[in-house]
N, CA, C and O atoms as a Maestro MAE file, in Angstrom:
{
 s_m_m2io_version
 :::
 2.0.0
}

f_m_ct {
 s_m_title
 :::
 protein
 m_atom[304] {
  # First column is atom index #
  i_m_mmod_type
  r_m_x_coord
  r_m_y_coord
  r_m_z_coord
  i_m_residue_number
  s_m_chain_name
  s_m_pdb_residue_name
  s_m_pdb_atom_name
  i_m_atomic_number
  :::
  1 25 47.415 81.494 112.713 1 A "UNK " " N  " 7
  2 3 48.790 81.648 112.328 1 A "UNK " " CA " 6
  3 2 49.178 80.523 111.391 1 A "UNK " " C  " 6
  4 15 48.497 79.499 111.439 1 A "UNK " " O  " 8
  5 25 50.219 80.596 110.522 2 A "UNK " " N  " 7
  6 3 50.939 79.858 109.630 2 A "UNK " " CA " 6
  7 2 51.969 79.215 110.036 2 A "UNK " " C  " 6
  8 15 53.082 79.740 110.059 2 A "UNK " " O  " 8
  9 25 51.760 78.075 110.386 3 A "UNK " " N  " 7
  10 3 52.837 77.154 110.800 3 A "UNK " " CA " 6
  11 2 53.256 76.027 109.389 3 A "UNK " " C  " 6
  12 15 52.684 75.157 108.733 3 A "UNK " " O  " 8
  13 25 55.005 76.878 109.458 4 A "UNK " " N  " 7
  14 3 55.390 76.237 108.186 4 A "UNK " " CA " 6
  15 2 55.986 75.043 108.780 4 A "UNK " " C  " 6
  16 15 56.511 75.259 109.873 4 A "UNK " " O  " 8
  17 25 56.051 73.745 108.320 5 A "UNK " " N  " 7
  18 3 56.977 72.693 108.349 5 A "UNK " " CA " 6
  19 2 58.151 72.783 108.102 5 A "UNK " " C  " 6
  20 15 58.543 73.183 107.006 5 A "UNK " " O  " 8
  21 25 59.051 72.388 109.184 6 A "UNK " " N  " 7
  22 3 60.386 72.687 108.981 6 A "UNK " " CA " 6
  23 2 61.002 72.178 107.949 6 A "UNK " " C  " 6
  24 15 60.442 71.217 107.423 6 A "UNK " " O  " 8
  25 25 62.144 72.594 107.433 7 A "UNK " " N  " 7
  26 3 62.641 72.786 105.842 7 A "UNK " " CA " 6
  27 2 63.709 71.223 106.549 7 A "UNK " " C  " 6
  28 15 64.352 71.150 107.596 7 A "UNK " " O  " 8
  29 25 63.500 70.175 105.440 8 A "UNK " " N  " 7
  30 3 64.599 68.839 106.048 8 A "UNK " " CA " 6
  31 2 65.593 69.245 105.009 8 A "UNK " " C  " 6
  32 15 65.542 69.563 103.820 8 A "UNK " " O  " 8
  33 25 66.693 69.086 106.095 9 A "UNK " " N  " 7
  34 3 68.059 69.027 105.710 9 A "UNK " " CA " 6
  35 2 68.411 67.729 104.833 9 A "UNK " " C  " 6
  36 15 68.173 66.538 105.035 9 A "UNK " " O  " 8
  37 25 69.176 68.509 103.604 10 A "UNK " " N  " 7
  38 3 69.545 67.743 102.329 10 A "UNK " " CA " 6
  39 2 70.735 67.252 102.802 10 A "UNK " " C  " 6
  40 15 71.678 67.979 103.115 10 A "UNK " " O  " 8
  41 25 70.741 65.663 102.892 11 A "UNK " " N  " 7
  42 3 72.085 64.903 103.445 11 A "UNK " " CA " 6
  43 2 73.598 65.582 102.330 11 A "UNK " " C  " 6
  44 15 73.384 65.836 101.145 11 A "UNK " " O  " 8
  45 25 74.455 65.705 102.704 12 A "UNK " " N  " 7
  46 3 75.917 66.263 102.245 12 A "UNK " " CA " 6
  47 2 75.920 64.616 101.163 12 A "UNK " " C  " 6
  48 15 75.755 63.445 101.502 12 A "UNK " " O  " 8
  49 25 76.207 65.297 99.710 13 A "UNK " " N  " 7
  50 3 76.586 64.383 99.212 13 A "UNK " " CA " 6
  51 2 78.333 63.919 99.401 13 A "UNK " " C  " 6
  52 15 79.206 64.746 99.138 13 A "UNK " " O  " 8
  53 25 78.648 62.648 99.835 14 A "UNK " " N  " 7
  54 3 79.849 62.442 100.222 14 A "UNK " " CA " 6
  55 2 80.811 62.498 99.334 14 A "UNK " " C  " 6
  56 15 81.956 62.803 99.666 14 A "UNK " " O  " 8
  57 25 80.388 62.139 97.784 15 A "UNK " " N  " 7
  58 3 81.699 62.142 97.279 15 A "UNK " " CA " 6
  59 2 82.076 63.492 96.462 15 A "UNK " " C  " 6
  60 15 82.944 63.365 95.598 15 A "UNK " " O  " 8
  61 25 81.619 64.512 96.617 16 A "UNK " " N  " 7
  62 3 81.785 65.577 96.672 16 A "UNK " " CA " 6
  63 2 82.404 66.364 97.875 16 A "UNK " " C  " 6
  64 15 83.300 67.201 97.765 16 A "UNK " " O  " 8
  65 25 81.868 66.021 98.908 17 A "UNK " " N  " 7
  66 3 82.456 66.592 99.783 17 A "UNK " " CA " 6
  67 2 84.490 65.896 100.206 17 A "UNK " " C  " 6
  68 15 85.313 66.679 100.681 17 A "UNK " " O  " 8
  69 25 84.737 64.868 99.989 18 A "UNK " " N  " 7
  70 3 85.606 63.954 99.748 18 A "UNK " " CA " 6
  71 2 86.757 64.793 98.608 18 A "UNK " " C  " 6
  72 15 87.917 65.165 98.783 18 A "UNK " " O  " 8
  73 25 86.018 64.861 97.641 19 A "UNK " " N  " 7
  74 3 86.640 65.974 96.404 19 A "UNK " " CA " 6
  75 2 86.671 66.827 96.703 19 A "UNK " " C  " 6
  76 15 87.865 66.985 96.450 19 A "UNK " " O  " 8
  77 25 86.257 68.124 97.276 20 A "UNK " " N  " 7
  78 3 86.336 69.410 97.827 20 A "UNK " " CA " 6
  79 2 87.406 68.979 99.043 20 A "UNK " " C  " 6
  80 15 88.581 69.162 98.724 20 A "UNK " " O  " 8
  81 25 87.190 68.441 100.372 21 A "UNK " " N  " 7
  82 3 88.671 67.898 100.910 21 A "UNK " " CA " 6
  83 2 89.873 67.288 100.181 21 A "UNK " " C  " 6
  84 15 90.987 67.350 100.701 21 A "UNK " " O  " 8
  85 25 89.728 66.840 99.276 22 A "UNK " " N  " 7
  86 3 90.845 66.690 98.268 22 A "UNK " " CA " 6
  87 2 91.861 68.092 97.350 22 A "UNK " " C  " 6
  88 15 93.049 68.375 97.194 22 A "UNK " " O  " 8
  89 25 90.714 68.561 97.000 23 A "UNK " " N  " 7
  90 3 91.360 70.285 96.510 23 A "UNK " " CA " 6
  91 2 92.100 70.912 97.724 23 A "UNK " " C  " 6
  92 15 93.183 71.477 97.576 23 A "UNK " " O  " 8
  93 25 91.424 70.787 99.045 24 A "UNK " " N  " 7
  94 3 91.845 71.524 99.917 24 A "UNK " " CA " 6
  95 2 93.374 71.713 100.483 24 A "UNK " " C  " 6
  96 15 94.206 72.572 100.776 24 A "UNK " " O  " 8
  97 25 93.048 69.664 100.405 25 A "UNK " " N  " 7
  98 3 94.915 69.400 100.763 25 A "UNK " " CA " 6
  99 2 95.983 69.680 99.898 25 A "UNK " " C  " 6
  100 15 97.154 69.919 100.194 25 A "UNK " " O  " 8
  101 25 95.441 69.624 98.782 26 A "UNK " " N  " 7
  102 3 96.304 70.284 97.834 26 A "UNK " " CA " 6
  103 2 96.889 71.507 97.783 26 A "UNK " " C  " 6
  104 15 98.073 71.646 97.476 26 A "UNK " " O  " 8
  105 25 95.881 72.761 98.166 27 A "UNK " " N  " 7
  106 3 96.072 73.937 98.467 27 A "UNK " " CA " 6
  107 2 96.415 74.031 99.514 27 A "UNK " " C  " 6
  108 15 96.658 75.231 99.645 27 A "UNK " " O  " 8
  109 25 96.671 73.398 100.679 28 A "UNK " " N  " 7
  110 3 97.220 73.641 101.737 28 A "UNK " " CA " 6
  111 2 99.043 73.539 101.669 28 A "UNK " " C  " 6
  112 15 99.977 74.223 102.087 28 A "UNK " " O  " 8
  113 25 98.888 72.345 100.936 29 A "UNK " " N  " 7
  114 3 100.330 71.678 100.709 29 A "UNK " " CA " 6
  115 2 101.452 72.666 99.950 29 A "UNK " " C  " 6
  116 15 102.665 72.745 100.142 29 A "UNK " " O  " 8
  117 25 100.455 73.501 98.870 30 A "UNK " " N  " 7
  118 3 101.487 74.287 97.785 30 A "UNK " " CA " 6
  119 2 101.083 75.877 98.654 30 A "UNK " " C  " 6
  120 15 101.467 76.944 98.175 30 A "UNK " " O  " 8
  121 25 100.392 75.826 99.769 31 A "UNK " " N  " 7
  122 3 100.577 77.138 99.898 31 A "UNK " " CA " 6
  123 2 101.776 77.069 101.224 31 A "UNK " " C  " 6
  124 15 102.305 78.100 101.640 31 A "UNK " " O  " 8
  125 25 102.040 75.925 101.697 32 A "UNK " " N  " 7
  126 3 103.167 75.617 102.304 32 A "UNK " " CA " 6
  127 2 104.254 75.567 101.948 32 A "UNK " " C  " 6
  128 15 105.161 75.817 102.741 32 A "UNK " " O  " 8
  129 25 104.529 75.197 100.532 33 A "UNK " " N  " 7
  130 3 105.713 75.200 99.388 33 A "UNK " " CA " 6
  131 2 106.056 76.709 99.408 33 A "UNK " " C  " 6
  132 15 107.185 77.114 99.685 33 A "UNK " " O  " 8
  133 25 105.247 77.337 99.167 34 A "UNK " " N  " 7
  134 3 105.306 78.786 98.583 34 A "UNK " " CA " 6
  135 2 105.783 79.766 100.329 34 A "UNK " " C  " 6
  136 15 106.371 80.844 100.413 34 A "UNK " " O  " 8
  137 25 105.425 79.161 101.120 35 A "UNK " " N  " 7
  138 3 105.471 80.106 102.253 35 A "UNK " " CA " 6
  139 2 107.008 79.476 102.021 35 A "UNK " " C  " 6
  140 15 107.836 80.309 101.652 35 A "UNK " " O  " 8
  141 25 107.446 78.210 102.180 36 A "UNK " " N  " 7
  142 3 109.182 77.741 102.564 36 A "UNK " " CA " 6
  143 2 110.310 78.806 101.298 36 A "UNK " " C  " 6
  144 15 111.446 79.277 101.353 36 A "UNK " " O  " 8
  145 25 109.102 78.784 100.179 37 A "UNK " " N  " 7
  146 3 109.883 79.438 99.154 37 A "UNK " " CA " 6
  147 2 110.134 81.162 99.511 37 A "UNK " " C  " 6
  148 15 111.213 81.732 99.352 37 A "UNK " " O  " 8
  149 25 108.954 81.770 99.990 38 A "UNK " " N  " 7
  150 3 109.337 83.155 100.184 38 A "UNK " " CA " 6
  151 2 110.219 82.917 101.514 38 A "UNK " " C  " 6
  152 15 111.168 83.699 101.456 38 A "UNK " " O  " 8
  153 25 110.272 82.173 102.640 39 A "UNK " " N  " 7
  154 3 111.161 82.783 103.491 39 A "UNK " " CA " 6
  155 2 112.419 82.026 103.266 39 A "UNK " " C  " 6
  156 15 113.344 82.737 103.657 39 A "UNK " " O  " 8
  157 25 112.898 80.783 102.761 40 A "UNK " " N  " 7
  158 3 114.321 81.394 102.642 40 A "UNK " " CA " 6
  159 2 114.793 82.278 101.263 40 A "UNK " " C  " 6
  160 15 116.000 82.438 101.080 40 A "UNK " " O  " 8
  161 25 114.051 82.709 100.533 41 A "UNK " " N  " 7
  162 3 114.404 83.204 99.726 41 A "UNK " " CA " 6
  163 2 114.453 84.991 100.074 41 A "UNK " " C  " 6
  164 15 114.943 85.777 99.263 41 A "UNK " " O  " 8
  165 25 113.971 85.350 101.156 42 A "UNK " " N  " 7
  166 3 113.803 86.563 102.028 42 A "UNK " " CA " 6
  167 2 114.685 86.507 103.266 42 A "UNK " " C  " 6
  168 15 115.438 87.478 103.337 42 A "UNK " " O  " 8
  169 25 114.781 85.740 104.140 43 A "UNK " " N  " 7
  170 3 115.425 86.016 104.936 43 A "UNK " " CA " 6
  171 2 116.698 84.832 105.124 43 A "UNK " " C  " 6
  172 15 117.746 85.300 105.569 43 A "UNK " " O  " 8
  173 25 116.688 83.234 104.799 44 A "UNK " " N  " 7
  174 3 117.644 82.563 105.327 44 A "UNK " " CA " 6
  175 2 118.251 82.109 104.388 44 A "UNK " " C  " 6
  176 15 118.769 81.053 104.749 44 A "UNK " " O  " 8
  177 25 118.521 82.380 103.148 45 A "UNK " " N  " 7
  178 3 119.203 81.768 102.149 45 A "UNK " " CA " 6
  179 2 118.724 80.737 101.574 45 A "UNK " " C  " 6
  180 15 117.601 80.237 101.622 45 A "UNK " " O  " 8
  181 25 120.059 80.328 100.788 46 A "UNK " " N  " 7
  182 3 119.303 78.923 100.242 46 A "UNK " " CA " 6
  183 2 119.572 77.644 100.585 46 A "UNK " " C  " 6
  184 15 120.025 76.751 99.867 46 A "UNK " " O  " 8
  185 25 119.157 77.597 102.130 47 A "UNK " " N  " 7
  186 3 119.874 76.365 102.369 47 A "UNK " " CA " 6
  187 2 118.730 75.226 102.171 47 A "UNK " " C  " 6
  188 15 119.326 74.163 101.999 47 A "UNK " " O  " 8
  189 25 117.744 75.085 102.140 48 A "UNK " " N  " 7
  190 3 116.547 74.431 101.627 48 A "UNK " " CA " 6
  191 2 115.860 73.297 102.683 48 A "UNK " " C  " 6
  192 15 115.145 72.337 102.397 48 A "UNK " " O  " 8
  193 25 116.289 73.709 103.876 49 A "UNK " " N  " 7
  194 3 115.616 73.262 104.974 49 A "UNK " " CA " 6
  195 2 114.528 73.551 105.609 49 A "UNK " " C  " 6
  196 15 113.976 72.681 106.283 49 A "UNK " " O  " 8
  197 25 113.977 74.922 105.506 50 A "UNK " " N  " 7
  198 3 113.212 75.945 105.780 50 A "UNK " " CA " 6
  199 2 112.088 75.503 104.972 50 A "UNK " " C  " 6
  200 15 111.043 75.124 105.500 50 A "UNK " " O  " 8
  201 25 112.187 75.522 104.242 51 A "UNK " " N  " 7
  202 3 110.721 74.625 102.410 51 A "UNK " " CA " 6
  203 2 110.855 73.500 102.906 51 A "UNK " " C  " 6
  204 15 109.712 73.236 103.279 51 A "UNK " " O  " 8
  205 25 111.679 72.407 103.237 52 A "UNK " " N  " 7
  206 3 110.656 71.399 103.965 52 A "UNK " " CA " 6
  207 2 110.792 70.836 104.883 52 A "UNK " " C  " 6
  208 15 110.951 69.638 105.117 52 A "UNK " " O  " 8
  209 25 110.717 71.989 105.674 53 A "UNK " " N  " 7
  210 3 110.071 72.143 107.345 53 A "UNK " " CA " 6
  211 2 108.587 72.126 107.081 53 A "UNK " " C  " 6
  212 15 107.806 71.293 107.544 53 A "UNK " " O  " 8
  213 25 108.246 73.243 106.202 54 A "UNK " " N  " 7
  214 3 106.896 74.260 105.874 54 A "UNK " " CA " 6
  215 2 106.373 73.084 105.016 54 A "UNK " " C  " 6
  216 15 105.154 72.936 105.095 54 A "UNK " " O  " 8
  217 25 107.135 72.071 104.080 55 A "UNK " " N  " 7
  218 3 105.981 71.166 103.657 55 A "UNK " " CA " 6
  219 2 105.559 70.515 104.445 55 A "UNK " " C  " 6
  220 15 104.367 70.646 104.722 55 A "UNK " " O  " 8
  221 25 106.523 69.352 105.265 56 A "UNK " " N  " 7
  222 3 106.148 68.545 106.230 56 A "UNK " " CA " 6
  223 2 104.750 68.854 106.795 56 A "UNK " " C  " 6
  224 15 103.664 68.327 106.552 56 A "UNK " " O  " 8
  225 25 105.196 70.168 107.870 57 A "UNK " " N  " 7
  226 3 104.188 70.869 108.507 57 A "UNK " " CA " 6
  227 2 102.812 70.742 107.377 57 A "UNK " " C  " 6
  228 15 101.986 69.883 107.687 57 A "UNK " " O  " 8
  229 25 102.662 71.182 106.681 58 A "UNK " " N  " 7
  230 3 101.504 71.409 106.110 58 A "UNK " " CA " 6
  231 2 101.053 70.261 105.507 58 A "UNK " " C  " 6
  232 15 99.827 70.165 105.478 58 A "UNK " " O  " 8
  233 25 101.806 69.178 104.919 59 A "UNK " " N  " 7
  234 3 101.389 68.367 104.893 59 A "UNK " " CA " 6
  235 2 100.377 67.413 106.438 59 A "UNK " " C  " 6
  236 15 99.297 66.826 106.375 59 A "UNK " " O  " 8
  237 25 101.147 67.588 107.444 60 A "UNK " " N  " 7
  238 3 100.223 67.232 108.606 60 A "UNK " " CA " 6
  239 2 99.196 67.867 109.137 60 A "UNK " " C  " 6
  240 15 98.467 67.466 110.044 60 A "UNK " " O  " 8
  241 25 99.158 68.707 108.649 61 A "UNK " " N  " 7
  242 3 98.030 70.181 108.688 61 A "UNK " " CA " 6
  243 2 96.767 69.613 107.957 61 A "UNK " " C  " 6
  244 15 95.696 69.335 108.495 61 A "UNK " " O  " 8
  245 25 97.155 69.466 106.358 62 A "UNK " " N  " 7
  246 3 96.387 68.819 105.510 62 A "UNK " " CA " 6
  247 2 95.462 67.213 105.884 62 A "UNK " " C  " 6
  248 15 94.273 66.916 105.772 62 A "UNK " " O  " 8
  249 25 96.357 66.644 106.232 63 A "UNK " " N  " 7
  250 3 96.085 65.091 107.143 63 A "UNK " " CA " 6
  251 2 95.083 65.664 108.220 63 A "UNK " " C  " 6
  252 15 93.898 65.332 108.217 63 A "UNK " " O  " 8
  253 25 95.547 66.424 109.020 64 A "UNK " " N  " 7
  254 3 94.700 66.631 110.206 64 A "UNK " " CA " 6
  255 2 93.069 67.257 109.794 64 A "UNK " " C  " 6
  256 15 92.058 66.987 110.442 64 A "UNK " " O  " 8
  257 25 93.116 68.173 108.523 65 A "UNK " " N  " 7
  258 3 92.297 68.656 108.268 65 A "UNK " " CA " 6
  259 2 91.264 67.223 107.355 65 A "UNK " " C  " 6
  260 15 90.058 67.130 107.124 65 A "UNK " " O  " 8
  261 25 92.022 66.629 107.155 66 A "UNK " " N  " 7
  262 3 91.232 65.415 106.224 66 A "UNK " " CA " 6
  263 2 90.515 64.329 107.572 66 A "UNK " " C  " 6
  264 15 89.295 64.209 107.455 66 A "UNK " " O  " 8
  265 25 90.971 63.768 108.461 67 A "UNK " " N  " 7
  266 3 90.765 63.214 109.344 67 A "UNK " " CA " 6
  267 2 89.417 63.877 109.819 67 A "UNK " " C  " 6
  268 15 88.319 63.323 109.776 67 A "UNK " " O  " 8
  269 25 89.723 65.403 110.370 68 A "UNK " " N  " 7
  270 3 88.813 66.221 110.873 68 A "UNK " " CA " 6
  271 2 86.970 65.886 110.215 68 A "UNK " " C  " 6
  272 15 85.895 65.557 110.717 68 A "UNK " " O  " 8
  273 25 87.462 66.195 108.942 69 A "UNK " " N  " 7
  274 3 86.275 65.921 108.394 69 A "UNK " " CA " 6
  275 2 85.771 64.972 107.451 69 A "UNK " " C  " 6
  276 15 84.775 65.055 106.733 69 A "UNK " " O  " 8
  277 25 86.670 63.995 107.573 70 A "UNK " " N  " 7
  278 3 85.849 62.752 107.508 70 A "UNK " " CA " 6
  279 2 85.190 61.877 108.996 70 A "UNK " " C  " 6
  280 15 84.426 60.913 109.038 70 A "UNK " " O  " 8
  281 25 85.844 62.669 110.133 71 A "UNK " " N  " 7
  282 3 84.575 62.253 111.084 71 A "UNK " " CA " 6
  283 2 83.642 62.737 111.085 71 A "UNK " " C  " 6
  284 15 82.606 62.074 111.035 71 A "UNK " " O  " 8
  285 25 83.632 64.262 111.149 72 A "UNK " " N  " 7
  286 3 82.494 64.920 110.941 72 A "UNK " " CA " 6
  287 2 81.408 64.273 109.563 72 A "UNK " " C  " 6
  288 15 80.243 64.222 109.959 72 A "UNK " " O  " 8
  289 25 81.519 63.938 108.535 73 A "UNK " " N  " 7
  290 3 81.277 63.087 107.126 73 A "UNK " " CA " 6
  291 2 80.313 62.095 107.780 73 A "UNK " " C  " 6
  292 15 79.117 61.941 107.536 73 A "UNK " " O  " 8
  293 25 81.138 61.415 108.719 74 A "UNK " " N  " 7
  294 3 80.411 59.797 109.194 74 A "UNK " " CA " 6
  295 2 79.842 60.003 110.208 74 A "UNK " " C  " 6
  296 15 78.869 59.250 110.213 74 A "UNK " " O  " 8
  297 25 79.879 60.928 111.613 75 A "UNK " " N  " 7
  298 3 78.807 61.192 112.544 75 A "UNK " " CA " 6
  299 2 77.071 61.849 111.677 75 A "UNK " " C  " 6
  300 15 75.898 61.818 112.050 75 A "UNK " " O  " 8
  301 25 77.554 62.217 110.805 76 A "UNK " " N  " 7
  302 3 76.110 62.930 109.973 76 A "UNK " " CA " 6
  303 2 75.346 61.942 109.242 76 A "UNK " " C  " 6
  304 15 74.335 62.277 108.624 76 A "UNK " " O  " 8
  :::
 }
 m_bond[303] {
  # First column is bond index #
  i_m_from
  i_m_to
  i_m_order
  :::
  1 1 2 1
  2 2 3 1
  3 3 4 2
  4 3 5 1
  5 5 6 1
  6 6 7 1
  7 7 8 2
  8 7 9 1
  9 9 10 1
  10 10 11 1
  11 11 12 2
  12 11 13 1
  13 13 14 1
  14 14 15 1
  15 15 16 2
  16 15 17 1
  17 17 18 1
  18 18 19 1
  19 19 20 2
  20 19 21 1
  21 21 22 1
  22 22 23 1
  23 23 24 2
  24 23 25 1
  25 25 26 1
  26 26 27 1
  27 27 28 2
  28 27 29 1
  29 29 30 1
  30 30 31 1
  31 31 32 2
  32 31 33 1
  33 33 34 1
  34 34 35 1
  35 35 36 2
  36 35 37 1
  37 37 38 1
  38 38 39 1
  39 39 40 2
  40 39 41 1
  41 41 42 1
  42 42 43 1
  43 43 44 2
  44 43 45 1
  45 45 46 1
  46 46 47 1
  47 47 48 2
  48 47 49 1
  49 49 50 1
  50 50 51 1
  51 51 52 2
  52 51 53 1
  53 53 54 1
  54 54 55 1
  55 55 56 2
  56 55 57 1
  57 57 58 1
  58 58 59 1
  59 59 60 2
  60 59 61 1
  61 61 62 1
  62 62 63 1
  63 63 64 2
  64 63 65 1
  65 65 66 1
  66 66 67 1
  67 67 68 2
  68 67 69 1
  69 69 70 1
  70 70 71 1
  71 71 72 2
  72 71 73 1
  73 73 74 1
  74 74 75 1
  75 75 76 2
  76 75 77 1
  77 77 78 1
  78 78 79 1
  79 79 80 2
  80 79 81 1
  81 81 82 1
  82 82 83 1
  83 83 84 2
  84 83 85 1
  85 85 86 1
  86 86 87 1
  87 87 88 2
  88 87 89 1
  89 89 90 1
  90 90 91 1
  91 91 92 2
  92 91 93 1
  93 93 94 1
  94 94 95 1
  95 95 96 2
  96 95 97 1
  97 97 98 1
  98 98 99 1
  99 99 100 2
  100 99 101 1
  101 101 102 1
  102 102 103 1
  103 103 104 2
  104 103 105 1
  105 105 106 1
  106 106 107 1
  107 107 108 2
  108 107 109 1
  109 109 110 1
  110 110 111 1
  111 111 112 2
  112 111 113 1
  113 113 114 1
  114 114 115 1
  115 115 116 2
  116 115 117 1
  117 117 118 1
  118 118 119 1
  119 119 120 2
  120 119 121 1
  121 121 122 1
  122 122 123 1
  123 123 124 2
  124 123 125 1
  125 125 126 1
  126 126 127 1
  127 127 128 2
  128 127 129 1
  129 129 130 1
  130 130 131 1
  131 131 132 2
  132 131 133 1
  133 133 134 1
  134 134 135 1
  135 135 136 2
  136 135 137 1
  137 137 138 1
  138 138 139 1
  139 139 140 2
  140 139 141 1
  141 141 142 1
  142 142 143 1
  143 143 144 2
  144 143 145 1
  145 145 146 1
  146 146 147 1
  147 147 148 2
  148 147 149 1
  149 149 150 1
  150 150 151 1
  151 151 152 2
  152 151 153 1
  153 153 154 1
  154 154 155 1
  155 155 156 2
  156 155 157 1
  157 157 158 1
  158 158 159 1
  159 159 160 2
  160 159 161 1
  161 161 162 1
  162 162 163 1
  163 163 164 2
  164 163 165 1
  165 165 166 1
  166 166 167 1
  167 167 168 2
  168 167 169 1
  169 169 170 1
  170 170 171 1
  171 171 172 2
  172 171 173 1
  173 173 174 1
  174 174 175 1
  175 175 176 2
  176 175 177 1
  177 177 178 1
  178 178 179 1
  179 179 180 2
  180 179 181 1
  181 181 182 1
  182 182 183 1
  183 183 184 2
  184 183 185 1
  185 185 186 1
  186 186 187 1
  187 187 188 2
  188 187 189 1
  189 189 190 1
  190 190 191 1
  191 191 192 2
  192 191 193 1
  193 193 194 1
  194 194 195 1
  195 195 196 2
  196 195 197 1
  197 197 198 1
  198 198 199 1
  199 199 200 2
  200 199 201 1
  201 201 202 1
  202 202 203 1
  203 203 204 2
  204 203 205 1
  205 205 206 1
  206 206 207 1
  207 207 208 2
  208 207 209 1
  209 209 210 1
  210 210 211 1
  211 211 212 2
  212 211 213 1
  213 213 214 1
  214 214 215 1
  215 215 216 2
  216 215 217 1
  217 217 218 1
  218 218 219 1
  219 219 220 2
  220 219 221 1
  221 221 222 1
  222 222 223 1
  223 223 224 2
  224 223 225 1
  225 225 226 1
  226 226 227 1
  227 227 228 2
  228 227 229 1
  229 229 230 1
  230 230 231 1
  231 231 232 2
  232 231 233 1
  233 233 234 1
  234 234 235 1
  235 235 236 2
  236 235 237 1
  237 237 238 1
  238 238 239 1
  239 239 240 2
  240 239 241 1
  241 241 242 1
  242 242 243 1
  243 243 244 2
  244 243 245 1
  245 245 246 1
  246 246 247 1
  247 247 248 2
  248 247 249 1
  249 249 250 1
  250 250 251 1
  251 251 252 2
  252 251 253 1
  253 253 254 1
  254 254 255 1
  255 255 256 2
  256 255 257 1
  257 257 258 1
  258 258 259 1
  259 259 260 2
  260 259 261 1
  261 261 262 1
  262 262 263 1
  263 263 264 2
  264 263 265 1
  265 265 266 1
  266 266 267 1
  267 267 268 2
  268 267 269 1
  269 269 270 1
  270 270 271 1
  271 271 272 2
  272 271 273 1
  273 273 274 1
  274 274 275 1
  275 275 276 2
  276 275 277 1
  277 277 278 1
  278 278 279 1
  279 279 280 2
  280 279 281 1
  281 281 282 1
  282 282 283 1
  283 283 284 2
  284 283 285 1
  285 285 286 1
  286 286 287 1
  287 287 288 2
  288 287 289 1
  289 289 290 1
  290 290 291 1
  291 291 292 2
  292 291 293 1
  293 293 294 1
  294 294 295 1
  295 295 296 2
  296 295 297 1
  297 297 298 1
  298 298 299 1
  299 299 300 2
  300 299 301 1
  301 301 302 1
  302 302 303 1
  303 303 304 2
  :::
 }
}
């Protein structure tokens, strides 16, 4: 039989991965803008509390998601 040697895992280059979490928070942040923008602009008017509720939030969303995987980054 053919016993292949297992294939070694190519270490995650970090500062790429760093930049790809960087795009992310970004897109998290404006797709939070955009959610505050369709609902008071759909259901609660314009009182402009509602958009940044939904940034806040997503901004800590974003944080949490950055944290997340920069441990994951440094246990590897």
């Amino acid at each position: 039989m053919l016993n292949k040697p297992p294939k070694k895992k190519r270490p995650h280059n970090k500062l790429l991965v760093l930049t790809a979490a960087s795009f992310q928070m970004g897109v998290t942040i404006y797709l939070g803008s955009y959610l505050g923008d369709y609902l008071e602009s759909t259901f609660l008017g314009a009182s402009g509390h509602v958009k940044t509720a939904c940034v806040v939030l997503s901004v800590f969303i974003s944080i949490y998601m950055m944290i997340k995987q920069t441990k994951k980054l440094n246990d590897d």
